[in-house]
N, C-alpha and C positions, 0 to 999 in steps of 0.2 A: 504493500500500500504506500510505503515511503517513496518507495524509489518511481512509482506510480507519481507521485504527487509530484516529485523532484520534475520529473521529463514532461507531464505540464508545466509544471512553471519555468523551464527552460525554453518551450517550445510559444510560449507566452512573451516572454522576455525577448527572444529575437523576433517574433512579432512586430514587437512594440517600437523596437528597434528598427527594423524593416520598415516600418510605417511613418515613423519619426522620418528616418531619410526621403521617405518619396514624399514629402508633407512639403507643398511649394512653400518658400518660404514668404514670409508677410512683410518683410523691408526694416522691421522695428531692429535698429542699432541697442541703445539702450536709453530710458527714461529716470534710473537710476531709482526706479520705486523699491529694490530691492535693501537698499540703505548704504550699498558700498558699491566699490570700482573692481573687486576682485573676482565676482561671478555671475554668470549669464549677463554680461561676455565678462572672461576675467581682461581686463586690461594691467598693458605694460606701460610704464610713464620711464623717462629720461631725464636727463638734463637735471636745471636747479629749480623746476615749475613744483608747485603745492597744489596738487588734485586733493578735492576734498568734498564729499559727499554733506550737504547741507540743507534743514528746514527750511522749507522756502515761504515761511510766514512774514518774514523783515518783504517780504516782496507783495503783500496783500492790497495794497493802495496801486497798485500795477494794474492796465487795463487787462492785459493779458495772465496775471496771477488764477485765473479758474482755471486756464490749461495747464499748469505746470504740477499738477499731483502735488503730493508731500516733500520730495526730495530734489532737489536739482543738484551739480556739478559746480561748486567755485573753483577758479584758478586765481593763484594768484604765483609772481614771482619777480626775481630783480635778473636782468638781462647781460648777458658778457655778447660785447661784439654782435650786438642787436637780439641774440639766440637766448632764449629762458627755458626750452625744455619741451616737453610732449608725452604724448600717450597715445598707443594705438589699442586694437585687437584683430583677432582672429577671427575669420567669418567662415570663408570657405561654403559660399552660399554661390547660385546661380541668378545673376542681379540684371541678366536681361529685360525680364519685365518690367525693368523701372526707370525713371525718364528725367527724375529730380532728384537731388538730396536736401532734405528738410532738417530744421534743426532751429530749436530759440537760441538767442544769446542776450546776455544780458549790459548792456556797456553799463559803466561808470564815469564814463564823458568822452574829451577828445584823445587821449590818452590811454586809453583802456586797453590797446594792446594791436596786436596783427595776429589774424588764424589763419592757417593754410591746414586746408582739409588735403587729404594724400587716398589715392584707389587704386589698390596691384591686385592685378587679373594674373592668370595663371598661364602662362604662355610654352611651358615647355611639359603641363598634364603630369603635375605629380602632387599636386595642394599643399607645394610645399614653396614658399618664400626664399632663394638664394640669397646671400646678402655677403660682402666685401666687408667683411671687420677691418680690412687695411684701407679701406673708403670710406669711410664715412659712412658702412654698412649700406653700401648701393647695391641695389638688385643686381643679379646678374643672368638673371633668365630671363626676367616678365616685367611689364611694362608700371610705369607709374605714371598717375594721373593727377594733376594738383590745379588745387584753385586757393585765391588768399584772400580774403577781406580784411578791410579799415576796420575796425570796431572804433567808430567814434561817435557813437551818439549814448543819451543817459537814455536806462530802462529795456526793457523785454522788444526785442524785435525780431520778428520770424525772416529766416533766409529759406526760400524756396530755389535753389541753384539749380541749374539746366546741368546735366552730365556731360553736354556737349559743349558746356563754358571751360571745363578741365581741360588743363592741356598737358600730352606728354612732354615730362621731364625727364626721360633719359633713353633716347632716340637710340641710340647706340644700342641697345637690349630689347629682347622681347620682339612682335611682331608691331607694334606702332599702333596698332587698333585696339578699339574699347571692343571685346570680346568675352564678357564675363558671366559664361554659360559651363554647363558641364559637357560639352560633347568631347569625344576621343580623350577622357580620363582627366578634361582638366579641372581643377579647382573652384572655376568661377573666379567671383569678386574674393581675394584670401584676406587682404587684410582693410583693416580702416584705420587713418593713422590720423590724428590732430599735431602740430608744430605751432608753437608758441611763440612768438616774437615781441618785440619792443617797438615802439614807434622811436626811437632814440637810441644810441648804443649803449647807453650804462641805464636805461631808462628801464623803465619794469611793465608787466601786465597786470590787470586788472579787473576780469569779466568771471561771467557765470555762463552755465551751457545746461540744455535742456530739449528732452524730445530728439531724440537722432533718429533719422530712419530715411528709409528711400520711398518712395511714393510715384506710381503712376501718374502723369496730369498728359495724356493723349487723351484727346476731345473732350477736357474740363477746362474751364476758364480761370479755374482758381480749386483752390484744396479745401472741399468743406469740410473735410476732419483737420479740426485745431488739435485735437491731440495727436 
């Protein structure tokens, strides 16, 4: 009868498993309702930047404070040579269906910092990220995709970003096209990376980050899910 029970619940468990991988994914990066930055996605942070999971009640008088659940992401940090730090994750997710990347931020004025969003597709089908420790940790299979913004305005502002506004940053590698699907073994979209900067070179950052995720908007005029 045990070993009866056992081989159900084996045959249960790769089930769930099996069903879990074919389950298209929904585009949700992370909203940080979980209370931290280390699971469902664990994120890796860098540099001298201060990732910090934070009650998002000081942000109540915000027009935008109904969308932002209980938790949001503060960054804060001081900059060497404009550069303060980052944090990415692992996806490993098929990101063809999706047309934008959405995301709040939150400024604290003109000052409040520079983000450059980062997107590596898997270009040599193994869901795995090559990376140059003697480089600056530069890919060396698969392609990266970057965009950057100002943050210089006070309070919660949603960035709806075109995918097609990203542009390859490192031409040399990979095939140069946004390609981030599972066909012939590859990875998809593998990682998601944020990079922290300074408006000034010894100068610092300043903001808050909330709601990540990729979102379809082919034949919508606008995202009527704020969350």
């Amino acid at each position: 009868m045990i070993k009866k029970a056992l081989v159900v619940l084996i045959f249960m468990t790769c089930f769930l498993i099996a069903e879990e991988a074919n389950t298209p994914w929904n585009g949700k990066i992370d909203d940080f309702e979980n209370g931290n930055i280390t699971e469902k996605p664990a994120w890796w942070t860098f540099g001298n930047s201060e990732q910090k999971v934070v009650e998002s009640d000081v942000f109540s008088k915000d027009p935008l404070f109904k969308y932002l659940g209980r938790y949001v992401l503060e960054v804060k940090g001081n900059a060497k040579d404009w550069y303060v730090g980052g944090m990415g994750c692992y996806l490993g997710v098929d990101a063809t269906p999706f047309t934008h990347v959405k995301l709040y931020v939150y400024g604290t004025g003109p000052d409040s910092g520079k983000l450059t969003l980062q997107l590596y597709d898997d270009d040599n089908g193994n869901y795995q990220l090559e990376q140059d420790v003697n480089k600056n940790y530069e890919p060396i299979n698969d392609d990266r995709f970057e965009y950057s913004a100002n943050i210089n305005w006070k309070g919660w502002k949603v960035l709806l970003i075109p995918i097609s506004s990203f542009k390859d940053t490192n031409k040399t590698v990979g095939d140069n096209t946004w390609n981030p699907d599972h066909k012939n073994g590859s990875g998809g979209l593998l990682h998601f990376q944020f990079i922290f900067l300074a408006n000034t070179k010894t100068g610092s950052v300043n903001f808050s980050i909330d709601n990540i995720k990729l979102i379809d908007m082919r034949g919508k005029k606008g995202d009527s899910d704020e969350k």
